[in-house]
C-alpha positions as CSV (number, residue, x, y, z in Angstrom):
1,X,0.0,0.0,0.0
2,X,0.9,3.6,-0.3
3,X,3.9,4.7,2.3
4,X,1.7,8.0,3.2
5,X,-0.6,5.2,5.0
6,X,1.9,3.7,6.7
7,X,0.3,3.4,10.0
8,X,-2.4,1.4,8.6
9,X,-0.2,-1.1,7.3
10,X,0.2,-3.4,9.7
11,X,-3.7,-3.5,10.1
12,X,-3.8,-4.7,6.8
13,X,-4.8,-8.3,6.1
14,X,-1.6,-9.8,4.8
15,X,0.8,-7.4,4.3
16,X,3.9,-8.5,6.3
17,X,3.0,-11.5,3.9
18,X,3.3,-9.6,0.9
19,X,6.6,-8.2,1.7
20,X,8.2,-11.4,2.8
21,X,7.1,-12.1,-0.5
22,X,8.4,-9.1,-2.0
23,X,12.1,-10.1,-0.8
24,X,12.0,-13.5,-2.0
25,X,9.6,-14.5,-5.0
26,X,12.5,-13.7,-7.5
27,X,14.3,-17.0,-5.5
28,X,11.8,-19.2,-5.5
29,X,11.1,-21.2,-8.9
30,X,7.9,-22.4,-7.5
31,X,6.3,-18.7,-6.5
32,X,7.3,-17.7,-9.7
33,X,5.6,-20.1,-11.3
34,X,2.1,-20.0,-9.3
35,X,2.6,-15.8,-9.5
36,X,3.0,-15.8,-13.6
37,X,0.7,-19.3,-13.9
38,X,-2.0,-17.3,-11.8
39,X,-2.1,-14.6,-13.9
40,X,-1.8,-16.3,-17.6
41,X,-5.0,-19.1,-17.1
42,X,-7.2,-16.3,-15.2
43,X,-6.7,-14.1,-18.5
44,X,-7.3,-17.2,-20.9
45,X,-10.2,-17.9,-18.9
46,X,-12.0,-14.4,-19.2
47,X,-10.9,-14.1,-22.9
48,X,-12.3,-17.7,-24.1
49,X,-16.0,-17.1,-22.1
50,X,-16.0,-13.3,-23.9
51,X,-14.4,-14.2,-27.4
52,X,-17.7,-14.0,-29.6
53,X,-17.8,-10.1,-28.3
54,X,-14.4,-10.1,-29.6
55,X,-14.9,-10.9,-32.8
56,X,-17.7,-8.9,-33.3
57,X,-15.8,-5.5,-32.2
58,X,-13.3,-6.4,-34.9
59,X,-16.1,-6.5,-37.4
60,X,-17.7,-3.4,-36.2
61,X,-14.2,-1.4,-36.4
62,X,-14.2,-2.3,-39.4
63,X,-17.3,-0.3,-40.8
64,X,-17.3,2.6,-43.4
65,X,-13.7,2.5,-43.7
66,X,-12.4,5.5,-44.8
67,X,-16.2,7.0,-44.7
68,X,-19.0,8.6,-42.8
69,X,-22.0,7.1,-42.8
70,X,-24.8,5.1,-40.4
71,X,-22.6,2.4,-38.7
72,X,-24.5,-1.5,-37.8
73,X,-25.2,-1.8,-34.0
74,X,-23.8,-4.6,-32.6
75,X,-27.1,-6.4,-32.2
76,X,-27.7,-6.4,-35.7
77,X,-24.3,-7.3,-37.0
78,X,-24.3,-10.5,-34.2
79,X,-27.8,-11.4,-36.1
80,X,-25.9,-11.2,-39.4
81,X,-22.6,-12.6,-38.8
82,X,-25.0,-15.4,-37.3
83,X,-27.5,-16.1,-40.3
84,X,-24.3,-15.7,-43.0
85,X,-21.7,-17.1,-41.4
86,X,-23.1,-19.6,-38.5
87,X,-22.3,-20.1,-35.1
88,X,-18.7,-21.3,-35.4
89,X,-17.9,-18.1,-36.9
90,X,-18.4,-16.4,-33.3
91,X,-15.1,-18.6,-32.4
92,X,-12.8,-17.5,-35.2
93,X,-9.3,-17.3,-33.9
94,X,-10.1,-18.7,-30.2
95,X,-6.7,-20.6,-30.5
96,X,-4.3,-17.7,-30.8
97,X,-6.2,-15.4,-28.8
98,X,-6.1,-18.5,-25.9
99,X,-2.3,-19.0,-26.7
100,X,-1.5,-15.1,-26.1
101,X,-3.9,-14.7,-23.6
102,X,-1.9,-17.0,-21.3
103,X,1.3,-15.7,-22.3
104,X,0.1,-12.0,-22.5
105,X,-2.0,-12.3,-19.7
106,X,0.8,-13.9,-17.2
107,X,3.2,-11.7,-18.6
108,X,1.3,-8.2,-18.2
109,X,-0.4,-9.1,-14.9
110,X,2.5,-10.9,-13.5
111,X,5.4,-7.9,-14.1
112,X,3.0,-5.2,-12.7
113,X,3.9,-6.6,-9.1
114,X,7.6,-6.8,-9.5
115,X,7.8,-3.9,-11.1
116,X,5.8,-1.9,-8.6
117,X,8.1,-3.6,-5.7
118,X,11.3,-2.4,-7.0
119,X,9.9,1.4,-7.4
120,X,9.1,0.6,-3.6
121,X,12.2,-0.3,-3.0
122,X,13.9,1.9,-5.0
123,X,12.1,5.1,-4.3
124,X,10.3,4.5,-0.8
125,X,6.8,4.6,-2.4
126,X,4.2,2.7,-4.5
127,X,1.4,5.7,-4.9
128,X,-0.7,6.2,-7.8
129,X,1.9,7.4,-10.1
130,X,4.1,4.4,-9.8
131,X,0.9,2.2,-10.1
132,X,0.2,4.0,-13.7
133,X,3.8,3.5,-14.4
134,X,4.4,0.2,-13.8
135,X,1.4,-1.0,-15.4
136,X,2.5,0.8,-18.5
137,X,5.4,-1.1,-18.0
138,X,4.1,-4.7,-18.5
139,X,1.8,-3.7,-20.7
140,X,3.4,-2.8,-23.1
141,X,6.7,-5.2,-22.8
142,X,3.9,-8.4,-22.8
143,X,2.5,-7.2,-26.0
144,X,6.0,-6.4,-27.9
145,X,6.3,-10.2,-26.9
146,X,3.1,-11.3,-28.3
147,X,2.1,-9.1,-31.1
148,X,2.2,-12.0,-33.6
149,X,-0.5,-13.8,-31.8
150,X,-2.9,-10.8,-31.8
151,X,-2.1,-10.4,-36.0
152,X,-2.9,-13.6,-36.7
153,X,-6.7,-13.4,-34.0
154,X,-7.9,-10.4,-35.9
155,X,-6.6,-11.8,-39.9
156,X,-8.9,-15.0,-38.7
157,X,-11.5,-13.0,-37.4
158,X,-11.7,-11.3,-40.6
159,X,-11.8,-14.5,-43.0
160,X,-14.7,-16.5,-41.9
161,X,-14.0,-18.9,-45.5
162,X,-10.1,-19.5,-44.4
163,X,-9.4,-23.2,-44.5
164,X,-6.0,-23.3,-43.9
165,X,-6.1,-22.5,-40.0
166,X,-4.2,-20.5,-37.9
167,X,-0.5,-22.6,-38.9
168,X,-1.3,-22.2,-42.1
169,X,-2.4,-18.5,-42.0
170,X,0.7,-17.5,-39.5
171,X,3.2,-19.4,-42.7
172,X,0.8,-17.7,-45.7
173,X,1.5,-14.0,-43.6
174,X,5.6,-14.8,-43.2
175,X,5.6,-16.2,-46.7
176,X,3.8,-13.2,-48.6
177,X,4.1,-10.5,-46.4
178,X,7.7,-11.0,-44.3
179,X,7.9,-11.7,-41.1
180,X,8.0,-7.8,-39.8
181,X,4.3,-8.2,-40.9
182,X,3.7,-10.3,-37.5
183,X,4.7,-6.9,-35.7
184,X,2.2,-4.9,-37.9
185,X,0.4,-2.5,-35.3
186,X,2.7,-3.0,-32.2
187,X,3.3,0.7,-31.7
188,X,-0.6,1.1,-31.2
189,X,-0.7,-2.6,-29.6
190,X,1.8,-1.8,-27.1
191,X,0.5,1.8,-26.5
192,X,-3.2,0.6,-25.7
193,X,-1.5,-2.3,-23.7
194,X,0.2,0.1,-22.0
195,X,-3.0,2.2,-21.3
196,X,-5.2,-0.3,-20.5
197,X,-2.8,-2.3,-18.1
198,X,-2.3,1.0,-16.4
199,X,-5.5,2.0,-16.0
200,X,-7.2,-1.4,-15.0
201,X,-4.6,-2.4,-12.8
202,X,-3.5,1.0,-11.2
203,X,-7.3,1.4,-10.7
204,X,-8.0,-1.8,-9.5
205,X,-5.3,-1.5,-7.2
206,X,-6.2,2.0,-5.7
207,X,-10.0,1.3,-5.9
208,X,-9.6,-1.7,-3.5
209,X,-7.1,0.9,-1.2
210,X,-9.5,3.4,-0.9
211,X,-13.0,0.4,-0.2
212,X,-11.1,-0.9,2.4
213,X,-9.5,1.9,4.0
214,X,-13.0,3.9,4.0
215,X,-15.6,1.1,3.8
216,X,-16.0,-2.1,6.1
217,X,-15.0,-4.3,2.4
218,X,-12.4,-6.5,3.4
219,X,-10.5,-9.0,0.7
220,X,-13.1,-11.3,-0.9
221,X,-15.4,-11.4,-3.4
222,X,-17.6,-8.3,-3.1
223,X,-13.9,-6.0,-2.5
224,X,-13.0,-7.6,-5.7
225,X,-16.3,-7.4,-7.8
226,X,-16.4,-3.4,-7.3
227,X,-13.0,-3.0,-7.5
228,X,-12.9,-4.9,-11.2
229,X,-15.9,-3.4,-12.5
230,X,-14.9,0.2,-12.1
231,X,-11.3,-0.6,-13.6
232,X,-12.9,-2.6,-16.5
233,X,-14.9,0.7,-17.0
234,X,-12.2,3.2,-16.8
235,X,-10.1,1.2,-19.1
236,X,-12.4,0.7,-21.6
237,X,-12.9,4.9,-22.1
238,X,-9.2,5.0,-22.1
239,X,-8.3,2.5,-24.8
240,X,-11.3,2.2,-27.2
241,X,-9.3,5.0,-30.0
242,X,-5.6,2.9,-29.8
243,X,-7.4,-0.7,-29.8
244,X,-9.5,0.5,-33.1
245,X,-6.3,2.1,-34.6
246,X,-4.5,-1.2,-33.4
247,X,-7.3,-3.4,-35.8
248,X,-7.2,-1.3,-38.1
249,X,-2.8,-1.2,-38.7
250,X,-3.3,-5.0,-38.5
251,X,-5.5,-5.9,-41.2
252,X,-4.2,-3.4,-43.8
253,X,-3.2,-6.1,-45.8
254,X,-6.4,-7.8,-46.0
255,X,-9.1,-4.5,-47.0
256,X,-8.3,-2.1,-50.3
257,X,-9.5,0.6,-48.4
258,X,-7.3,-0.1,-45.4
259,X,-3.6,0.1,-46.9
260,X,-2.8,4.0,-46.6
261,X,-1.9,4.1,-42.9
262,X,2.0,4.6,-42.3
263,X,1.7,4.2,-38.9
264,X,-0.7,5.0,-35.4
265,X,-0.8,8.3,-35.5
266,X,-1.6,8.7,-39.6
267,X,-4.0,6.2,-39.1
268,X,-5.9,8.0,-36.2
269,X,-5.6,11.6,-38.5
270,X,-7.1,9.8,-41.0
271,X,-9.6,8.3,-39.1
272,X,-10.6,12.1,-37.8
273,X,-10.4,13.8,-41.3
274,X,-12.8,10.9,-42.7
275,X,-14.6,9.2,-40.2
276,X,-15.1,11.7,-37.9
277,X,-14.5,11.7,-34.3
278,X,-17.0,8.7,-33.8
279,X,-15.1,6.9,-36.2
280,X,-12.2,6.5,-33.3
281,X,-14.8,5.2,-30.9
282,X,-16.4,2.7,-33.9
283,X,-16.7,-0.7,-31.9
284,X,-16.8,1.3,-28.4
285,X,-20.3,-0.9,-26.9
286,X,-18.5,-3.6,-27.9
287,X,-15.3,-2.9,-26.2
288,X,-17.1,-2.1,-22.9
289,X,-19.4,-5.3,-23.8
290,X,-16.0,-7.3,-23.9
291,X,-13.5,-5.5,-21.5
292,X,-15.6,-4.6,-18.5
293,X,-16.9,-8.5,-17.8
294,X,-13.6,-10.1,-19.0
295,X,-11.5,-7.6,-16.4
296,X,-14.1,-8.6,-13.9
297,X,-13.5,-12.4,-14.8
298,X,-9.9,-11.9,-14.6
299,X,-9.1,-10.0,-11.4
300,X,-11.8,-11.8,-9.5
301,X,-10.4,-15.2,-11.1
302,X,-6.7,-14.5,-10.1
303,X,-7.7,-13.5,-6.7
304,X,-9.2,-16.6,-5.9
305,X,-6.2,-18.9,-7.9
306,X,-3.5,-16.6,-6.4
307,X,-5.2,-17.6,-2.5
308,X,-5.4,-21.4,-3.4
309,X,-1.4,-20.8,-4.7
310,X,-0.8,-19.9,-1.2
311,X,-0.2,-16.3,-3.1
312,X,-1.0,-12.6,-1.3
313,X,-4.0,-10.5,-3.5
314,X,-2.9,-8.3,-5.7
């Protein structure tokens, strides 16, 4: 907790626990493994149960590109991709989003402690601003590590008729493309990663400070319901623009309309000077419709793994 409450801290359920912990996790192959484990199956768990929603906010960011125009609700296009394309096609690219869920998820949940630690060592404090930062942090490290994963979701996602899986899809993209087109959209990727670890973990982590320290809430279930749901929200206002831009760099290649963006910031001009300012937020209800449950999932999840691992909460 924050060193200007330090004479609440012994009061605090577990914290002489958490910095034993702090001193000798890095030691211990077996804490490392449970601390990264925890982190990587809670975040596959959340992303397979809210993958339909997924693919449907690709398809909606998708809309009008490079126009203005009446956009399809959400409700609508689930009724469509539904009648043309059939169930299955709510699924499309479950495998790689699982496989970089786990590695993404373990990754960008399991640095945020450490880093957060050594700032606490190294500077005496773990306030707000060094939760922000250190989110950023493993944010947007776990996604430079994974982007090739989150290319080849959203190309599946977009090819409902592909036969050749995601193997074949991942060796068609090196082959024709290169393989610098497996890092297509990491500046945006890693810059809404880096957002949206910040904001739903910094605010996670503050929210639950502030519920116990002014409300009876103690750790369990309710503490961490609330506390998820409002950093699911936050998060979700925060990177709606850079996770559309993020799409939108990644499937250049497959959409005529889509291959004029240099880069995150032409892209987002572009989107302004044709789309409109909506055109950032194209996709936004089903963003919130994805993020806010599948932050919930996660963090209440990883609490309840991270006490069967013998593990402090987060």
């Amino acid at each position: 907790m924050d060193d200007q409450h330090g004479s609440r801290k012994s009061s605090i359920p577990g914290y002489g626990k958490l910095h034993n912990e702090k001193r000798s996790w890095v030691v211990s192959p077996s804490v490392i493994f449970y601390h990264f484990g925890t982190s990587g199956l809670s975040v596959a768990v959340a992303t397979g149960v809210t993958h339909p929603i997924d693919v449907l906010k690709v398809r909606l960011q998708m809309q009008l590109v490079g126009q203005k125009g009446p956009l399809t609700g959400m409700g609508k296009l689930f009724v469509q991709v539904l009648k043309n394309e059939g169930p299955r096609s709510m699924y499309l690219g479950l495998a790689p989003a699982l496989t970089r869920s786990a590695l993404y998820g373990g990754l960008r949940l399991g640095l945020y402690e450490p880093s957060k630690y050594v700032c606490d060592w190294g500077f005496g404090s773990t306030n707000i601003l060094v939760k922000i930062a250190s989110g950023a942090f493993s944010g947007g490290i776990a996604t430079a590590l994974t982007n090739p994963f989150e290319v080849l979701k959203v190309r599946l996602q977009m090819n409902p008729n592909l036969r050749r899986g995601p193997i074949g899809e991942l060796q068609r993209i090196v082959s024709e493309e290169g393989i610098r087109a497996l890092w297509k959209g990491v500046g945006p990727a890693m810059a809404r990663a880096a957002g949206l670890t910040a904001s739903q973990l910094a605010t996670y982590d503050e929210t639950k400070r502030i519920l116990i320290k002014q409300t009876p809430l103690e750790e369990g279930f309710p503490l961490h319901l609330i506390s998820s749901t409002v950093a699911g929200t936050v998060s979700t206002l925060i990177t709606a623009p850079m996770d559309m831009i993020k799409t939108r760099l990644m499937l250049q290649q497959e959409s005529k309309e889509v291959g004029t963006y240099k880069n995150g910031f032409h892209c987002a001009y572009q989107v302004l000077l044709t789309e409109g300012p909506r055109g950032l937020y194209k996709g936004g209800l089903a963003i919130f419709a994805r993020l806010c449950p599948q932050t919930t999932i996660t963090f209440i999840l990883c609490e309840k793994l991270r006490k069967l691992a013998g593990l402090n909460a987060i």
